[in-house]
N, C-alpha and C positions, 0 to 999 in steps of 0.2 A: 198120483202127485209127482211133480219133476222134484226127481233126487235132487238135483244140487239146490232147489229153496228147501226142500227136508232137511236136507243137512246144516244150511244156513237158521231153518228155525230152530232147530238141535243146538245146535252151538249158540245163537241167542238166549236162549232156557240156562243150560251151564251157566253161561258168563253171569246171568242175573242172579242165580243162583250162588254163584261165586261171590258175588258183588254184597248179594244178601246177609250170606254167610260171614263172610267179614265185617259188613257194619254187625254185624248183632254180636260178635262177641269184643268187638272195641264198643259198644256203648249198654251190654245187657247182662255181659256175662263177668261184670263185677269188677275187672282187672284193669283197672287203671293206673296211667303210670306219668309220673310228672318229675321236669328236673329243671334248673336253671343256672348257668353258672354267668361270670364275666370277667371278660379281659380287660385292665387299664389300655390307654394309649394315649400316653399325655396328659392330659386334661379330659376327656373322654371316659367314657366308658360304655363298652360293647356290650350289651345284655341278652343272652341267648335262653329263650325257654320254648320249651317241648312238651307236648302230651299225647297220648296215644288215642285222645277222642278230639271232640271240636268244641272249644272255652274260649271264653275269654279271657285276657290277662293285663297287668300293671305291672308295671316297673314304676319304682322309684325312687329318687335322687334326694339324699336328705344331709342337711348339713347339722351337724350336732353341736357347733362352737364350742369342741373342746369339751364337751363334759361325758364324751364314753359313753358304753350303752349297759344296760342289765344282760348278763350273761347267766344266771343261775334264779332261781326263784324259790320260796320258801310260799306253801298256803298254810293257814294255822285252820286248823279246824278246833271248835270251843268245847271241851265235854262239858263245862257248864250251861252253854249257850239255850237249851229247853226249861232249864229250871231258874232260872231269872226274865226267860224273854217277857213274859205279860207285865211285869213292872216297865221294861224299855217301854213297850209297845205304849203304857199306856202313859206314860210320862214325857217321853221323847220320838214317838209312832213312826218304832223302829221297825223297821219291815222282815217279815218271818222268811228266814230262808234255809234250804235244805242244803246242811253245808258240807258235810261229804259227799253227796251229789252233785254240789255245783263247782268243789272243788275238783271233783273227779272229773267234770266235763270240762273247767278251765284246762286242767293237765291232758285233757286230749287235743284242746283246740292249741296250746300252743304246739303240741309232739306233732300234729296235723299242717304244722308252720315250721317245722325240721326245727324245733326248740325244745332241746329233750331233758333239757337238765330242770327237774319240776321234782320239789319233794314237801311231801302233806305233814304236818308237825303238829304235836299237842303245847301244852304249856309247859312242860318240862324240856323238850326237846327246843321249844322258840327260846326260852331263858338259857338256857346253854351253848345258842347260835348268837347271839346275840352279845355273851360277853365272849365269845371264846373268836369273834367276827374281826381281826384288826386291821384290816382293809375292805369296806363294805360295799366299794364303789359297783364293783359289777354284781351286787346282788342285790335283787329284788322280795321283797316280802307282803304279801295279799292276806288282807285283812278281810273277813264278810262276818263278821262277829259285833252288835253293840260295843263289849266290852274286853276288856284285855285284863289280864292275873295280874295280882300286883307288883310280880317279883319282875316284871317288863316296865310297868307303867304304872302312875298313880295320880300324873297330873302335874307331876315335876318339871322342869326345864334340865333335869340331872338325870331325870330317869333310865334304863340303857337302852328303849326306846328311842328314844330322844336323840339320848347320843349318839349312837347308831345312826339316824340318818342327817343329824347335822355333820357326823362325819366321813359320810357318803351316799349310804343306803338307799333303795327307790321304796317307800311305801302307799302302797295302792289300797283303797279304805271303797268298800262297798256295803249299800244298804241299811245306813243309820247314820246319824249326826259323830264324827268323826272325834274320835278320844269324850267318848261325854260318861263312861262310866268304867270305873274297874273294880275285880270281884278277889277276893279272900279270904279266908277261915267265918268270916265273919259275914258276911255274904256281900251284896252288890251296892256299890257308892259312887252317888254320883259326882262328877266332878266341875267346880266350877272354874269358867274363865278357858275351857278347853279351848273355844276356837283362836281366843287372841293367844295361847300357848304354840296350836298349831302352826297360822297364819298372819297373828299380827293383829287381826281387827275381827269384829264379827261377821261373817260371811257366807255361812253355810245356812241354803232354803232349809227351813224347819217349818214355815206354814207356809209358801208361795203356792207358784203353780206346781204341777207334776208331769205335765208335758209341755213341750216346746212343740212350737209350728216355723221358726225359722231358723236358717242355719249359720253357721260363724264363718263366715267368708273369708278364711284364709286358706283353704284347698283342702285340709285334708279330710274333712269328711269326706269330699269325692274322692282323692289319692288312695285315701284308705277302704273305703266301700264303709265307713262308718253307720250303723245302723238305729243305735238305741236313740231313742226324743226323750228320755225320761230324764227329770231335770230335781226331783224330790232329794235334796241331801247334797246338790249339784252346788258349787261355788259361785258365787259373783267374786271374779277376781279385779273386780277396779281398786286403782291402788295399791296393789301389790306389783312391787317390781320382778320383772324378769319374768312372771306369771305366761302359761300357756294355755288357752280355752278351744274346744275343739270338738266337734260334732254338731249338737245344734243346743241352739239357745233360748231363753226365754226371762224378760224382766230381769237380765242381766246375769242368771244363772244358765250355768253350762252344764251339757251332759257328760264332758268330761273336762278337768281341770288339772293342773298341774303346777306345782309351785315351788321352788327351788326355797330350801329350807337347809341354810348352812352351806357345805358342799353335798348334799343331798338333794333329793326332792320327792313331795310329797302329790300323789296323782290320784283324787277323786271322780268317780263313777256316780253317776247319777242313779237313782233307781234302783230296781231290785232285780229277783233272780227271773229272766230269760232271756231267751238264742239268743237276740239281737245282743246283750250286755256281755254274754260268754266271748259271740264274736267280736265286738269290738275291744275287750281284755285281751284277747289272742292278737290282734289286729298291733294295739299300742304298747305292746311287751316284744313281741317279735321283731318289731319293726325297729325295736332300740328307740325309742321315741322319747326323749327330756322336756325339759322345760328349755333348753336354746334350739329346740330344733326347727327346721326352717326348712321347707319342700324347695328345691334347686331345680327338679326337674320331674318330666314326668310324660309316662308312653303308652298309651292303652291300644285294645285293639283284640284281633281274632287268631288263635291259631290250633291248627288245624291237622293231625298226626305229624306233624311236624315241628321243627327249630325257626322259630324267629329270632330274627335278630332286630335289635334295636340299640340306640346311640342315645346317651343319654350326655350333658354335660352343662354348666363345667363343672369339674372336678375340685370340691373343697379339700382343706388341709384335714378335715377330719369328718368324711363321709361316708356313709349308707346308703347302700344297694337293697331296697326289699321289693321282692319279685312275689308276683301273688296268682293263680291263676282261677279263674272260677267266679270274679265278680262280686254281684252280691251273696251268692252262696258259695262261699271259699269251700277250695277244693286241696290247696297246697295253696304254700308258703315259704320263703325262705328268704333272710339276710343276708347282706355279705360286706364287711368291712373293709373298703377300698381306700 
């Protein structure tokens, strides 16, 4: 054989080899690596993100009208929640969920979105956040329990509950008719008149549908990569002012809801425990998402062991950068208050 193609097929073999060897440990060998940051410029904003494989990714532009985002989150996990659920169930067909599991996997999905500040609470520890809380605005509290102890809640418009988010608070309410019972010494009671406590009128699916097939055309379920249709527990917000619906819909109930209650507000999940509900929990916590917020802009696309950049604009007096890479199966996450 003529040496110099030997040596040319020699050195094609390495390089492929080379070649080989580097995709497999950027897509095989576990180590992945994702970052995002941005520069203002004006009214502008420059959005840079990078990963060490080949994703896709979102940027987006979100205008909050002044009402801040959730920085801190509190989940309540229920010790009594096993020993009253068959009454929920079969009164109010409260859906069973594994709640230090789902809270464990909520506290990944947002750490998974660089939102680290996430702490699991019993009832003694939620009643002690609650009054000891005197600015609640950047904190968020996740509900996946029927019921709540009495020393929070009982159905009051006084309760520290209440207070608490009429005086700031975000409370986020999954997998059962929202405030309908709470439990003490005495055991579980239900409550009447909960939803016009919560919302003003009665609104909350308790027999509708349980899935939706279309979706709420104001962007952000595609912005967000929103995924859950489940609508059982989901709000019909007509008529409620200032109200925000978001993912997909059905006979007027949404799979997620949000509704400004005081200088708080209150944000219902449709449905019950899985992925698609974790992620979009991670998705509308991370993102700093209220009930004024308003998609301003928005950048999709591929990138590839590398720094894209992108331009986002214009620039509101109180906006939100959330950078997301990986689609429908998010990979990283991250906010930025611009």
């Amino acid at each position: 054989m003529d040496v110099g193609k030997l040596s040319i097929a020699i050195l094609a073999i390495v390089l492929c080899a080379a070649v080989f060897a580097g995709e497999y440990f950027t897509y095989y060998s576990g180590i992945h690596e994702y970052d995002a940051s941005v520069e203002v410029d004006g009214s502008e904003v420059h959005v840079s993100i990078s990963s060490s494989g080949s994703d896709a990714y979102t940027a987006v532009l979100i205008d909050n009208g002044g009402s801040g985002c959730v920085e801190s989150v509190l989940i309540y996990v229920d010790e009594n929640y096993d020993e009253y659920y068959k009454v929920a169930k079969a009164e109010t067909s409260a859906l069973y969920i594994e709640q230090r599991y789902l809270a464990e996997q909520i506290q990944n999905a947002l750490e998974n979105r660089s939102f680290d500040d996430v702490r699991l609470v019993g009832s003694a520890d939620l009643e002690a956040f609650l009054d000891s809380t005197a600015d609640p605005s950047s904190f968020g509290l996740v509900v996946m329990s029927y019921a709540l102890p009495s020393t929070v809640y009982t159905g009051n418009i006084d309760d520290p509950l209440m207070k608490w988010v009429s005086a700031g608070g975000t409370l986020y309410w999954i997998g059962s008719e929202i405030g309908a019972y709470f439990t003490d010494s005495d055991g579980l009671h239900r409550v009447e008149g909960n939803q016009v406590l919560f919302f003003g009128k009665e609104c909350v699916n308790t027999s509708g549908p349980t899935n939706a097939t279309s979706v709420v055309d104001n962007g952000f379920r595609e912005c967000l990569s929103l995924k859950n249709n489940k609508v059982l527990f989901g709000l019909d917000t007509n008529g409620i002012d200032g109200a925000l619906q978001m993912g997909y819909i059905e006979d007027g109930f949404a799979s997620i809801s949000m509704v400004p209650h005081g200088s708080g507000a209150i944000c219902v999940f449709g449905g019950g425990f899985d992925i698609d509900l974790i992620d979009d929990i991670g998705q509308i916590i991370a993102a700093g998402i209220s009930p004024q917020s308003v998609i301003i802009d928005v950048s999709s696309g591929d990138v590839t062991r590398s720094k894209t950049v992108v331009t986002l604009a214009p620039l509101g007096s109180d906006s939100i950068v959330y950078a997301y890479v990986g689609g429908t199966y998010m990979k990283y996450g991250e906010a930025f208050r611009v």
